[in-house]
TISE-108490 format. One record per residue: residue in one letter; z, y, x of N, C-alpha, C in turn; residue number from 1. Coordinates in Angstrom, 2 decimals, decimal comma, always signed. Layout:
N
PT   residuo        nw        nv        nu       caw       cav       cau        cw        cv        cu   num
PT         A         Z         Y         X         Z         Y         X         Z         Y         X   NUM
...
REM end
This chain:
185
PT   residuo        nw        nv        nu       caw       cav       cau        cw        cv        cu   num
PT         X    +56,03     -0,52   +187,59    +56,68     -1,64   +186,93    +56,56     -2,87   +187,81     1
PT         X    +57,21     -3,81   +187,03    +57,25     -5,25   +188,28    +58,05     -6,27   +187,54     2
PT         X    +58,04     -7,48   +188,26    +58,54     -8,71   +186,89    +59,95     -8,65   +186,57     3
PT         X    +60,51     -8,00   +186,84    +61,84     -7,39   +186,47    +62,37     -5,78   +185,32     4
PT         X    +60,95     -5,57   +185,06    +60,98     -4,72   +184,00    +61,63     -5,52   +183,03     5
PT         X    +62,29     -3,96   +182,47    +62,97     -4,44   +181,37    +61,87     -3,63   +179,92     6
PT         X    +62,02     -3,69   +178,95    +61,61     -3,05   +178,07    +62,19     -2,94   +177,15     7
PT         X    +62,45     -1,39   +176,43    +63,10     -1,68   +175,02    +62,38     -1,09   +174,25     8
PT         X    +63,05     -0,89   +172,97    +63,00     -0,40   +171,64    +63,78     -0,21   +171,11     9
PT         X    +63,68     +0,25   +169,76    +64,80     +1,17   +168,95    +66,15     -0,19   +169,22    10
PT         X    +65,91     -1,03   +168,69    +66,55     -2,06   +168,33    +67,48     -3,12   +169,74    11
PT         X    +66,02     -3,15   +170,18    +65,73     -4,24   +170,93    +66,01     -3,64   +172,47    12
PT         X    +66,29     -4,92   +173,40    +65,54     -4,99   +175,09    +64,92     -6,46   +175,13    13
PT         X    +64,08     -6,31   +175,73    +63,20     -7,20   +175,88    +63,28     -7,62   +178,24    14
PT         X    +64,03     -8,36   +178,11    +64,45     -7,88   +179,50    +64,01    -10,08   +180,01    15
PT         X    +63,70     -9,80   +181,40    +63,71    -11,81   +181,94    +64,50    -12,45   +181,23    16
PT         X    +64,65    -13,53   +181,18    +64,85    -14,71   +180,95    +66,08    -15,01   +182,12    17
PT         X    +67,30    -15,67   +182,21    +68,23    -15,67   +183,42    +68,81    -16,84   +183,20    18
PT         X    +69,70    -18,00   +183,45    +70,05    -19,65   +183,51    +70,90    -19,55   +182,62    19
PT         X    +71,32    -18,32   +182,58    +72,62    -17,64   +180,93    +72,26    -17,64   +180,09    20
PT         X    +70,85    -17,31   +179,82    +70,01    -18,23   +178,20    +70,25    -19,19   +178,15    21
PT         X    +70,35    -20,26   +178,40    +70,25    -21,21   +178,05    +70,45    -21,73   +176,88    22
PT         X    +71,97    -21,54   +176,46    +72,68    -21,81   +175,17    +71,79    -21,36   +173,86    23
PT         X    +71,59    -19,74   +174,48    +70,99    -19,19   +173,33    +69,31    -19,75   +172,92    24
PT         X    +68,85    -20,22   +173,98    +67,21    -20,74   +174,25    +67,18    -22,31   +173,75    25
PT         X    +68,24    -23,04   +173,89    +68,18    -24,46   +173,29    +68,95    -23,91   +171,37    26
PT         X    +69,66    -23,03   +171,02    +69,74    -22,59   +170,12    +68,62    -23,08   +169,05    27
PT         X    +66,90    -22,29   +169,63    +65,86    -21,77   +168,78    +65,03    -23,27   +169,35    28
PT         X    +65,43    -23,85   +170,33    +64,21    -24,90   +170,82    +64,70    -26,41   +170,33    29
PT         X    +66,13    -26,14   +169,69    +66,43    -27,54   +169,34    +66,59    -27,83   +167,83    30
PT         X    +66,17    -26,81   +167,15    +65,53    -26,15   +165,68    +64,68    -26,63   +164,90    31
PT         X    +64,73    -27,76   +164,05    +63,14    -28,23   +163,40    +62,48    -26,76   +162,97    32
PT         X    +63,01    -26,40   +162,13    +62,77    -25,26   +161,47    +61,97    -24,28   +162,49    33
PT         X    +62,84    -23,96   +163,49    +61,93    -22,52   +164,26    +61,03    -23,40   +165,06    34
PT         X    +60,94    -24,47   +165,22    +59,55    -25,42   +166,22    +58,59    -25,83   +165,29    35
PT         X    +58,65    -25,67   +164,31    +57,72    -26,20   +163,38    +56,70    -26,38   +163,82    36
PT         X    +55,90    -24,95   +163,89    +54,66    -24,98   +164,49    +54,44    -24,90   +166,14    37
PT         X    +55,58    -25,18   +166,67    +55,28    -25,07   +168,15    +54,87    -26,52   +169,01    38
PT         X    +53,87    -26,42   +169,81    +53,12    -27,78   +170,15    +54,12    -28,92   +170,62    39
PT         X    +55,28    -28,31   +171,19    +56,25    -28,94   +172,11    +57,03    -29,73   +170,79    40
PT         X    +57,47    -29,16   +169,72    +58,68    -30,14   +168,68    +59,97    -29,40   +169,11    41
PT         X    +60,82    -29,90   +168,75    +62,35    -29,51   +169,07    +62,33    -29,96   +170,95    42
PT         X    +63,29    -29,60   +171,28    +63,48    -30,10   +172,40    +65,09    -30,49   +172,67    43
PT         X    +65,19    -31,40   +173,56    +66,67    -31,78   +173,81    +67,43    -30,54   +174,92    44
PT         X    +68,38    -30,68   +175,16    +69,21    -29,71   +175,84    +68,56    -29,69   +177,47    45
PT         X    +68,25    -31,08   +178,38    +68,02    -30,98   +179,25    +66,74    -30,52   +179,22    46
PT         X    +65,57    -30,88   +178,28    +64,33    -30,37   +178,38    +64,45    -29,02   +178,62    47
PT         X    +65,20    -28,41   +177,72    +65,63    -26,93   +177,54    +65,61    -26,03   +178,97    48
PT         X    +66,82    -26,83   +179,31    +67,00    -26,17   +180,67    +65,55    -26,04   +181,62    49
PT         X    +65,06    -27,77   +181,64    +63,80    -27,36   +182,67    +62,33    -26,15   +181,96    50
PT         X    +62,67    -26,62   +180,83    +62,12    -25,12   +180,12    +62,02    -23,73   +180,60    51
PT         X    +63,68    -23,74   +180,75    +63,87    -22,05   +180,95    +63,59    -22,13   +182,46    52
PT         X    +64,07    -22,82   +183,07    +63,65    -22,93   +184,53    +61,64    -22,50   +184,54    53
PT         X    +61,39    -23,03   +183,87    +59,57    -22,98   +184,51    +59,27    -21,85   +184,15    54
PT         X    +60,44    -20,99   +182,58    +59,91    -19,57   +182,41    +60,25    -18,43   +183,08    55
PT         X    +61,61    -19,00   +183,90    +62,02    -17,70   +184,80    +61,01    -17,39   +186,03    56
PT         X    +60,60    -19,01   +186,94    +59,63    -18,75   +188,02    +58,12    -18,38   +187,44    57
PT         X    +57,84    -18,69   +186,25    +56,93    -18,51   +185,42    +56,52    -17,03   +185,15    58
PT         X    +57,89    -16,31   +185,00    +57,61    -14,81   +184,59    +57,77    -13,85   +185,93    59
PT         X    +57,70    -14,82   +187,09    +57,63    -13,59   +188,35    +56,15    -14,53   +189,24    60
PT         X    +55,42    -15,70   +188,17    +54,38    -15,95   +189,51    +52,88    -15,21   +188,60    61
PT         X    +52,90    -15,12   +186,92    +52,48    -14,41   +185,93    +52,40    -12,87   +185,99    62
PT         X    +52,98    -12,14   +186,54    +53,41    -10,42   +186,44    +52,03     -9,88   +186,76    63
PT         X    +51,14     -9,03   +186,33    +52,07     -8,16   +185,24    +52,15     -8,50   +183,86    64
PT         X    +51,95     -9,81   +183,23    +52,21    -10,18   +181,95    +53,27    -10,42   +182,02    65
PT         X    +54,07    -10,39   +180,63    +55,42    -10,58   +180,55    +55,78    -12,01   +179,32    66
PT         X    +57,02    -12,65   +179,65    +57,70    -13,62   +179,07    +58,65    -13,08   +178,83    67
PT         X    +59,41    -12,45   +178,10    +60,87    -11,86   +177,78    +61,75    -12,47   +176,59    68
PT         X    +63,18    -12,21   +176,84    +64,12    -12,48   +175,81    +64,35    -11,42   +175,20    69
PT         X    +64,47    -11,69   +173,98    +64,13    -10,48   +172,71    +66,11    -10,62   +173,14    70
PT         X    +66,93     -9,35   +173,14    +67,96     -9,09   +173,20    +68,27     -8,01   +171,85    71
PT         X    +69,26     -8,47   +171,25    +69,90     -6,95   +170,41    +70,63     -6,30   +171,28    72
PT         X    +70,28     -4,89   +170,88    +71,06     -4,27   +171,37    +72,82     -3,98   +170,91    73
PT         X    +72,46     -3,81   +169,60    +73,89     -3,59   +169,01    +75,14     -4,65   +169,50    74
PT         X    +74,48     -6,42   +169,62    +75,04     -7,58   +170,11    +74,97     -7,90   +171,03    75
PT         X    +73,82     -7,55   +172,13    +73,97     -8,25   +173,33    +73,47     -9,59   +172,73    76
PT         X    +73,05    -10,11   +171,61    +72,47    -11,53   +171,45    +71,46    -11,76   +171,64    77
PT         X    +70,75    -12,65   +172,48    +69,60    -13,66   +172,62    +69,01    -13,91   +171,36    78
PT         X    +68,50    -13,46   +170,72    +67,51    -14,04   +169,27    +66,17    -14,65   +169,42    79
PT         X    +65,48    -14,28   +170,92    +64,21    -15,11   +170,88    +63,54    -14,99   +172,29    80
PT         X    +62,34    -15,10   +171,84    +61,27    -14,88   +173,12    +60,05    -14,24   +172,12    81
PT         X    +59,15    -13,54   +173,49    +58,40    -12,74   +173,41    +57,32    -12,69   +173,98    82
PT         X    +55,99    -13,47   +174,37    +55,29    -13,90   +175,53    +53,92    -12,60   +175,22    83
PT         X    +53,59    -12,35   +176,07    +52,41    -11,76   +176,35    +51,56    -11,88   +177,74    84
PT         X    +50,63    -13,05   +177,60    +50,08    -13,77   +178,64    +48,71    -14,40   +178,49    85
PT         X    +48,18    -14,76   +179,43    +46,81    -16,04   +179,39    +47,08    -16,91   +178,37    86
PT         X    +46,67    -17,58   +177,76    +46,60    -18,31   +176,55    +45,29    -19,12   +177,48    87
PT         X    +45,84    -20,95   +177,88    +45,24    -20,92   +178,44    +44,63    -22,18   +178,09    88
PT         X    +44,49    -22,46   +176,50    +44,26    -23,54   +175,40    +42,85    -22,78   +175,26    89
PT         X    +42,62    -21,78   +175,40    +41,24    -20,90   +175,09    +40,39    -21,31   +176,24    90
PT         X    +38,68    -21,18   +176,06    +38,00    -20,84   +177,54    +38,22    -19,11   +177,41    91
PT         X    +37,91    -18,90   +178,39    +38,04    -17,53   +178,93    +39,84    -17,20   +179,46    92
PT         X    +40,49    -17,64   +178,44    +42,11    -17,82   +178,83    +42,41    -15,88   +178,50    93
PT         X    +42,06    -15,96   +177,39    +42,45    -14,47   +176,49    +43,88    -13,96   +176,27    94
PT         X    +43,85    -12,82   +176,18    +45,29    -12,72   +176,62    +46,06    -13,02   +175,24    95
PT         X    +47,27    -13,45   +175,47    +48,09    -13,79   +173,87    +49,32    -12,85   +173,72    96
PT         X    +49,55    -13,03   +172,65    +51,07    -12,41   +172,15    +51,73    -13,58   +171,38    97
PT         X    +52,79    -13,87   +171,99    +53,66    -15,31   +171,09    +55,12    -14,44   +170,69    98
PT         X    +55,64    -15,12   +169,61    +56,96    -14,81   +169,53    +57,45    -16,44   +168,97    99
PT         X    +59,00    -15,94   +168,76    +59,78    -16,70   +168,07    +61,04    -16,40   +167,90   100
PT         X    +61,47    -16,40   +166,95    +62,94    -16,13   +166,92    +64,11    -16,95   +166,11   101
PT         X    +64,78    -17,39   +166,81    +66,27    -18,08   +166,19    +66,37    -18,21   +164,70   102
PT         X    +66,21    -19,53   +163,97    +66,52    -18,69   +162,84    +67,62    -18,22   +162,06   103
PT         X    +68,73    -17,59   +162,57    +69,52    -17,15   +161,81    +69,63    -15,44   +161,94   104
PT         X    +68,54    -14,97   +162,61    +67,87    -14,10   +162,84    +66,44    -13,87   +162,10   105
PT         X    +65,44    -14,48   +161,69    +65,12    -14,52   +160,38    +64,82    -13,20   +159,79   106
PT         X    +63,64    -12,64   +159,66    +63,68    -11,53   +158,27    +64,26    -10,13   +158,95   107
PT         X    +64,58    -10,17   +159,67    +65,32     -8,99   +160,52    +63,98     -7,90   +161,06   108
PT         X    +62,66     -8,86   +161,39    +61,92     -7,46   +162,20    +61,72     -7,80   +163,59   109
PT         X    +62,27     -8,91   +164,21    +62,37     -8,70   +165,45    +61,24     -8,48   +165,92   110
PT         X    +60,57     -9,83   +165,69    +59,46    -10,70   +165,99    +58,29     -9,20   +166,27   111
PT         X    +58,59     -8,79   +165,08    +57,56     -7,26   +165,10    +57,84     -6,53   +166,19   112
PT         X    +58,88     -6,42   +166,38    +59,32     -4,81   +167,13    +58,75     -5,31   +168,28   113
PT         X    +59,96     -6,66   +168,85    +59,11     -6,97   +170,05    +57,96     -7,24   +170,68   114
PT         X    +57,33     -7,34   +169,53    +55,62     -7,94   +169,40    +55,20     -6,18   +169,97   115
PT         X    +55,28     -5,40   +169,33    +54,58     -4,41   +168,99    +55,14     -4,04   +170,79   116
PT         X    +55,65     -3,61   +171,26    +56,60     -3,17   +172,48    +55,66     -3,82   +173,42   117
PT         X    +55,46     -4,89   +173,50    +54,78     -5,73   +174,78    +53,10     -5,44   +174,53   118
PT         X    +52,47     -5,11   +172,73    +51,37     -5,20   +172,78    +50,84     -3,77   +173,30   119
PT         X    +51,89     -2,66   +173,27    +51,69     -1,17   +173,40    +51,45     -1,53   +174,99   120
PT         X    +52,54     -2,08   +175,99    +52,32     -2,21   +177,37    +50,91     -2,65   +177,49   121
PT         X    +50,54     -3,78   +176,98    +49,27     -4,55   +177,09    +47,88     -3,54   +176,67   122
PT         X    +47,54     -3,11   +176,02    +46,91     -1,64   +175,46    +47,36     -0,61   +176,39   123
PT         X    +48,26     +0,07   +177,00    +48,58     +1,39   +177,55    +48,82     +0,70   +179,07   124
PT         X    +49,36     +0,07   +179,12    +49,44     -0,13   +180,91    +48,55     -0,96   +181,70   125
PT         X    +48,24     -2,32   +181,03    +47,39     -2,51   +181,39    +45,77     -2,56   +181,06   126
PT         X    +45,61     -1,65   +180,26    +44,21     -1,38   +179,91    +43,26     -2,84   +179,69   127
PT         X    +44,44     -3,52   +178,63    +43,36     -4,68   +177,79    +42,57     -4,34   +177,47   128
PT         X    +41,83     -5,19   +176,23    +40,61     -5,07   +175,68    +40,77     -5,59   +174,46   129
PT         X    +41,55     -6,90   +174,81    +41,58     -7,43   +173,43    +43,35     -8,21   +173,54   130
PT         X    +43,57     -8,37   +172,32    +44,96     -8,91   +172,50    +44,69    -10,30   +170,96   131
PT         X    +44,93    -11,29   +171,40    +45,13    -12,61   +170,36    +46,25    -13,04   +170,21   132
PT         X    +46,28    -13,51   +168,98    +47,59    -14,30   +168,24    +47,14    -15,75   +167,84   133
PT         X    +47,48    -16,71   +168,14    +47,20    -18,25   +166,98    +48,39    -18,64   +166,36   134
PT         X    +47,81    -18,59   +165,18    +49,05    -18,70   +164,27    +48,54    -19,86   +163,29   135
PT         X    +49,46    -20,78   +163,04    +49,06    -22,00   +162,16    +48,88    -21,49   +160,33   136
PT         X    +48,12    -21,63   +160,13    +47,80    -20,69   +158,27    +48,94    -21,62   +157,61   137
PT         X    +49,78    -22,45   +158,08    +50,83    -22,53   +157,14    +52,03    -21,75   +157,49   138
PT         X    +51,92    -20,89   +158,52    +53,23    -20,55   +159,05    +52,73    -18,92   +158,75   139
PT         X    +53,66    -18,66   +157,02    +52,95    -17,70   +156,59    +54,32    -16,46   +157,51   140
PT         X    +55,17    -16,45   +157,90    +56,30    -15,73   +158,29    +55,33    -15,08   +159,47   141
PT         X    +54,59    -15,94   +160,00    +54,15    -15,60   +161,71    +52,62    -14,83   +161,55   142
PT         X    +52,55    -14,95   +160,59    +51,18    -14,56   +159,92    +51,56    -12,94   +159,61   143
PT         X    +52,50    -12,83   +159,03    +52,89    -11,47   +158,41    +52,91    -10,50   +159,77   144
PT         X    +53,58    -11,55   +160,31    +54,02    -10,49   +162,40    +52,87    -10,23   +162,63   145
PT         X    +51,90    -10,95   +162,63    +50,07    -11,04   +163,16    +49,49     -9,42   +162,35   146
PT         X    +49,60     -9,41   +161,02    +49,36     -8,63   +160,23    +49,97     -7,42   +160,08   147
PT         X    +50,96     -7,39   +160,12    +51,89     -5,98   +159,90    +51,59     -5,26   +162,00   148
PT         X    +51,04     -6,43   +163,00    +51,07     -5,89   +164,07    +49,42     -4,94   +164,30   149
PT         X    +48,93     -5,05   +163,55    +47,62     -4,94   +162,80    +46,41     -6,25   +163,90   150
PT         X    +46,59     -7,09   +163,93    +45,83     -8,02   +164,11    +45,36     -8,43   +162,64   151
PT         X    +43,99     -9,14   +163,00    +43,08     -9,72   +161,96    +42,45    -11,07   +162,14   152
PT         X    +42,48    -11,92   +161,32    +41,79    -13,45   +161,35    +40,42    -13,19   +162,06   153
PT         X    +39,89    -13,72   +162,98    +38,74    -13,55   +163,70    +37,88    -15,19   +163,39   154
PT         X    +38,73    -15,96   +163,73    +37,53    -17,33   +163,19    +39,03    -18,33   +163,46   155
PT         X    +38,65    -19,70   +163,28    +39,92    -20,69   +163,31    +39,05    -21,62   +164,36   156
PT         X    +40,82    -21,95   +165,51    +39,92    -23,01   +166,54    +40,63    -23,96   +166,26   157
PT         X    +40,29    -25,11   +166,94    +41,13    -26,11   +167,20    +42,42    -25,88   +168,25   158
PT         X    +43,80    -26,69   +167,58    +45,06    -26,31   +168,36    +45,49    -27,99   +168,80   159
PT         X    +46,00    -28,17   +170,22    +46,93    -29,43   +170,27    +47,83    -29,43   +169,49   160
PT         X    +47,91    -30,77   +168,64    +48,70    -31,07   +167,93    +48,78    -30,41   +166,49   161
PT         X    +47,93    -29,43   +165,96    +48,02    -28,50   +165,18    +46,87    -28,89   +164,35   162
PT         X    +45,86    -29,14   +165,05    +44,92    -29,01   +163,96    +44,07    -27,91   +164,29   163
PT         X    +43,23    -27,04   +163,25    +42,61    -25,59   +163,23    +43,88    -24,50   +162,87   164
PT         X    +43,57    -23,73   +163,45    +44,47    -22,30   +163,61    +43,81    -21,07   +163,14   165
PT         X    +44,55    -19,98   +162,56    +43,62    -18,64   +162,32    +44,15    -18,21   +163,90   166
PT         X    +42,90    -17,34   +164,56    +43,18    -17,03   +165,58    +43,19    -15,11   +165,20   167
PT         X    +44,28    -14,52   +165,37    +44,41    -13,63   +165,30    +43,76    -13,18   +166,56   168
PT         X    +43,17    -11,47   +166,37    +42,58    -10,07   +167,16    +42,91     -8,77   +167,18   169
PT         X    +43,03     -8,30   +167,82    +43,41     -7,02   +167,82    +42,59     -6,25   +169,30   170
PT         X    +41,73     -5,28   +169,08    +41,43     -4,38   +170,49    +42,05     -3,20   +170,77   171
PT         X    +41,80     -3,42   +171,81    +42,35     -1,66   +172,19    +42,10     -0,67   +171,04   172
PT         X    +40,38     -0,46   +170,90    +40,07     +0,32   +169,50    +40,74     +0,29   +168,52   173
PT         X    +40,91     -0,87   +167,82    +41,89     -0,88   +166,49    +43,10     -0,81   +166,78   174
PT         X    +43,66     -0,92   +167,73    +45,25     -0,70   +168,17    +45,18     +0,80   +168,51   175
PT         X    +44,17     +1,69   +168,87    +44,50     +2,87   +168,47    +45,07     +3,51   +167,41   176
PT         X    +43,86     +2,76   +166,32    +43,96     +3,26   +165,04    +45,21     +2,83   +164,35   177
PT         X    +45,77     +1,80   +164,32    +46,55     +1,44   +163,97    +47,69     +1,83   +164,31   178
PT         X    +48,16     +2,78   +166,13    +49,12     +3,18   +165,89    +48,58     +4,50   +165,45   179
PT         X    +47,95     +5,15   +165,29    +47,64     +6,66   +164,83    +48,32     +6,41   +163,04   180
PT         X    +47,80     +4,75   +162,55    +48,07     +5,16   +160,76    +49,68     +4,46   +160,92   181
PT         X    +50,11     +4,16   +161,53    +51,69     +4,14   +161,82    +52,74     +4,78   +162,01   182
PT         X    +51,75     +6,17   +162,81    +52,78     +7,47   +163,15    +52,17     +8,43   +161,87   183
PT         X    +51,50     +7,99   +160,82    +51,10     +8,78   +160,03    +51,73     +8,89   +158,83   184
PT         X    +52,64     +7,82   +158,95    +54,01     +7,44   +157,28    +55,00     +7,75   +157,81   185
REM end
């Protein structure tokens, strides 16, 4: 593999980030609603751009962690992003899983599928250990992704701009188990 992997799923590709997002990336970033809890706020169109700019050189100086655009397949539409990286608000700089998705996309699953897709790489390819989520305890939608991905509240830290956070966990160990009781329904 290499920073040009693509990844899919039933649904989904999870493939770089390219200057052709854009539209679709200031879409979800100029959003009260889907920024709610994100440290940055909405962002304007030009922020946007230098945005996607720092995530494209971002996701080839980062590799083998990945930054991806959650793609449908059925549409070919841009619905989000997908980060699985250093988290680097932590000491130690633990590895994270972020999502977000557009909201008129919403309720669909994405957030999961893609979540789950990058956390399997993170567990199977690169032989993590541990995988974290911070999720703001009012942002019960992002909480459910945390939960249904089988992550668990581990303790609450302090976030810029946020306040205290539940910091979601997940290890290799319980991400066994968890996909074993997944392929078991």
């Amino acid at each position: 593999m290499n920073a040009d992997t693509v990844f899919e799923t039933e649904r989904l590709i999870l493939r770089p980030f390219t200057g052709d997002d854009l539209d679709a990336v200031f879409e979800r970033t100029s959003d009260p609603d889907v920024m709610l809890y994100q440290n940055c706020g909405t962002l304007t169109f030009e922020d946007t751009r230098t945005g996607l700019e720092r995530t494209i050189r971002a996701a080839l100086e980062t590799w083998p962690f990945a930054i991806r655009a959650i793609v449908v397949k059925a549409t070919n539409q841009n619905v989000g992003v997908c980060h699985l990286g250093p988290c680097h608000r932590l000491e130690g700089h633990p590895i994270e899983i972020s999502y977000s998705i557009v909201r008129a996309r919403w309720g669909n699953g994405y957030a999961t599928e893609a979540s789950a897709r990058l956390i399997q790489y993170g567990f199977e390819s690169l032989d993590l250990a541990e995988i974290i989520a911070a999720v703001n305890p009012k942002n019960g939608a992002s909480a459910r992704v945390a939960e249904k991905l089988g992550l668990s509240v581990r303790e609450k830290v302090e976030w810029p701009k946020q306040g205290l956070v539940d910091l979601y966990t997940i290890t290799k160990e319980a991400y066994a188990d968890w996909r074993r009781a997944c392929s078991n329904t």
